[in-house]
N, C-alpha and C positions, 0 to 999 in steps of 0.2 A: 801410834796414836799419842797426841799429846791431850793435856788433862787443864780445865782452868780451875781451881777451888773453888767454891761460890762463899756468900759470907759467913753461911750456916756449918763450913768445913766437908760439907760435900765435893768431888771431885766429878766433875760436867766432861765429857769426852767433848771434842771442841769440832769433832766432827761426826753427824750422825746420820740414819738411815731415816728419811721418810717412807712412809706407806698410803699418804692418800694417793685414790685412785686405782686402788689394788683391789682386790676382790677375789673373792673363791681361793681355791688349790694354789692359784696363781700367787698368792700371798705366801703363803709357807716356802714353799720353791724357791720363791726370792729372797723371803727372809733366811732363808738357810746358806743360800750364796752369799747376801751379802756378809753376816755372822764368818762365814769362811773364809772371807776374802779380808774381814778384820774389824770391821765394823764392832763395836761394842756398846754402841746407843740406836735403842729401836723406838721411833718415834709415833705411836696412833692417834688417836682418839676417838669416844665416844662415835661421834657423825659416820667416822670412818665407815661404823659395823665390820669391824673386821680384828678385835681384840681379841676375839677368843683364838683365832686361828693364827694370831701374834704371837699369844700364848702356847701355844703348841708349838710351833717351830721355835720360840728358844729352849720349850722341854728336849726336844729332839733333837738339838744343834750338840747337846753333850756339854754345853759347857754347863759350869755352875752358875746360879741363881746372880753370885753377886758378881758374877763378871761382864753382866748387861746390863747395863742403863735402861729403865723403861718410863719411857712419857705417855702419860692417856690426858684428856682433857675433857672437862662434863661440857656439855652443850645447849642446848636452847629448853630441851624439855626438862632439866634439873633446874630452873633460876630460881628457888626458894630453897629455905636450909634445908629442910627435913628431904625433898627431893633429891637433894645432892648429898645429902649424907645415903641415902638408900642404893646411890646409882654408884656411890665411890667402895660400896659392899660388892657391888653388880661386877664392876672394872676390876674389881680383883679377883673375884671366883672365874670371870671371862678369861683374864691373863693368868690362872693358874699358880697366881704368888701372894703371899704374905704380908709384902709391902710394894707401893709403887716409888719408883725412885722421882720424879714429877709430874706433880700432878695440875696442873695449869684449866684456866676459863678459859674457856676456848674463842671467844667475845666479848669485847665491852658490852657487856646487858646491863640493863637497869638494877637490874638486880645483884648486880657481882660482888657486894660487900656481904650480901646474904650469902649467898655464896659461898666466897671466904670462908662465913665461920666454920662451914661445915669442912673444909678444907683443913684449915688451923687445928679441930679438934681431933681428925684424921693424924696431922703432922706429929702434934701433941702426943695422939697415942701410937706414934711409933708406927703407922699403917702408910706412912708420906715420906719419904727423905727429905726431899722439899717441895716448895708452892709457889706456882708464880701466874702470870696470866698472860695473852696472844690478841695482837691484835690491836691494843690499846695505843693510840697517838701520845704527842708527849702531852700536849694539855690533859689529855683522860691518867696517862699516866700518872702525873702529879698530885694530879686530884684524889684517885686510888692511894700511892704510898702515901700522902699526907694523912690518908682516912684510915690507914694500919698500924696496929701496932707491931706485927709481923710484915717488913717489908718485902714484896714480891723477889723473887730466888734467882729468878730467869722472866724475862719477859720476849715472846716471840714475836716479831715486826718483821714486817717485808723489809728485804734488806737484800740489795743487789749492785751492781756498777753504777746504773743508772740511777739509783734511788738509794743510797748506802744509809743515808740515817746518820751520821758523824754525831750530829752535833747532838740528835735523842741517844747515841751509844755516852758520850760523854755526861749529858744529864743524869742516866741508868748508871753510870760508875760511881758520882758521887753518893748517890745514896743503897750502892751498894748491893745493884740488880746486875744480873749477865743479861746482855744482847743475845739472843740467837734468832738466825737468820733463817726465815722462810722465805722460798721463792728465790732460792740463790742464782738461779737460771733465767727468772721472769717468770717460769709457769708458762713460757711459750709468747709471751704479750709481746715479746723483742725476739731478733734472730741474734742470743750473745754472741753464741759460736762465732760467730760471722762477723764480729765488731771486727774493724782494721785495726784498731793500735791491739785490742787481746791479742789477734795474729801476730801482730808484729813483736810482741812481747813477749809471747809464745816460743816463737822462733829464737830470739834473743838468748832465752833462758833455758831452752829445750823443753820447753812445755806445750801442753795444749792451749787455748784459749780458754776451757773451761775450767784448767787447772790455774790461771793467772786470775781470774774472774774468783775464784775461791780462794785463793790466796789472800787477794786483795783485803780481803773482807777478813779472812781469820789473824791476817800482818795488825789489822784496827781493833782486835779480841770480840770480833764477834764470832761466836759460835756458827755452823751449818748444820744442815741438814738435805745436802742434797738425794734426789731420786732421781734411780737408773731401774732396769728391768736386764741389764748388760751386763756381764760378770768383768770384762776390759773395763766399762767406763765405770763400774763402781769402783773398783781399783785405781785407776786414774784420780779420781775424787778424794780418793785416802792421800795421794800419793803428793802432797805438794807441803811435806814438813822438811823434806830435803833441798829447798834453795829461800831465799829471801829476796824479795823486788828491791829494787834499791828505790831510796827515798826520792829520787829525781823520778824513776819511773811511776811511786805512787803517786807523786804529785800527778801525774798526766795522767794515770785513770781517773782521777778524783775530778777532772774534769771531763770526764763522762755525765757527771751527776745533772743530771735535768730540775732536780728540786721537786720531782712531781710525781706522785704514787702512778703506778702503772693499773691499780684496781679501781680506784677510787671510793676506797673505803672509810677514808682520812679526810 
């Protein structure tokens, strides 16, 4: 695993496990293979409804506490302080820990500066390693770190071939946010696997497409998080710290980029 520091002197695993869309027994199972196979950042949140059972499978993976990375995020029914100070009590008696290593807004709400504080006094007292937020464009973004005095830790954006974000990962450097990338795959919206030059890059390099496709992205320092239910392809997924694209080849997936969110949430 490699580690990016964020500015707070936290160290962010640069590639991590998501969980949405897991549910039940099914959760723990996976989360215990991927943990095995090396994974060291387990990513939920709140929406998910699936913390507590996040939380058990890292009690029962054996390792220790500080050797996982854990991200929760409050969500829609916390958007006032005192609600998300109450739900960020909630997320840790759920996940069975002391402190959360990220803890991020799960959307641009109206309310996410309210929000914040109750995040900030979490941080403060030692209950947050860091804070950041998901979802946000770069105008929201801006507008957010101009309005903090605690600038966001990490910020999570769709961020894929198709839709990489360059120029919002370059904005989030100056002032000192990490990128990480949701939807490293599409979430399905594209067939990546399938792209001809991934293939053919693939092949070049002895990779898969999926591993050149995540490459690409963590070569530009943005973080992942992708999800597998596969014990081969979570391994694949880890497995792309051993070669570099060469700069002619990035050039040519960067022209993947369409400029245009595949959700339309932006």
């Amino acid at each position: 695993m490699e580690y990016v520091t964020l500015t707070i002197g936290v160290q962010l695993p640069m590639i991590g496990f998501g969980t949405l869309d897991v549910r039940g027994e099914a959760v723990k199972k996976t989360i215990l293979t991927a943990l095995d196979s090396g994974y060291r950042l387990i990513d939920t949140g709140q929406m998910y409804e699936n913390e507590d059972i996040v939380g058990q499978a890292v009690k029962e993976s054996g390792l220790e506490r500080k050797e996982v990375f854990l991200t929760t995020k409050l969500y829609r029914p916390c958007v006032t302080y005192e609600k998300a100070k109450a739900v960020i009590e909630k997320s840790l008696q759920a996940l069975q820990t002391d402190y959360i290593d990220l803890l991020l807004i799960h959307e641009p709400y109206d309310s996410a500066l309210e929000m914040y504080e109750a995040m900030k006094e979490a941080y403060r007292a030692g209950k947050v390693r860091a804070i950041g937020i998901s979802k946000f464009n770069e105008k929201k973004y801006q507008a957010f770190a101009a309005a903090c005095d605690i600038v966001p830790a990490v910020s999570q954006v769709e961020s894929h071939v198709y839709y990489p974000q360059l120029a919002l990962q370059k904005e989030m450097e100056k002032h000192g946010t990490q990128m990480q990338s949701w939807a490293s795959f599409t979430e399905g919206r594209k067939n990546i696997f399938a792209e001809p030059l991934l293939q053919e890059l693939g092949n070049k390099y002895g990779k898969t497409s999926a591993q050149i496709a995540l490459r690409y992205l963590v070569q530009n320092k943005i973080a992942v998080i992708p999800k597998s239910v596969h014990q081969e392809r979570m391994k694949q997924n880890l497995a792309v710290f051993d070669f570099e694209i060469s700069q002619e080849d990035m050039k040519k997936i960067e022209k993947l980029d369409g400029g245009k969110t595949l959700f339309g949430w932006y």
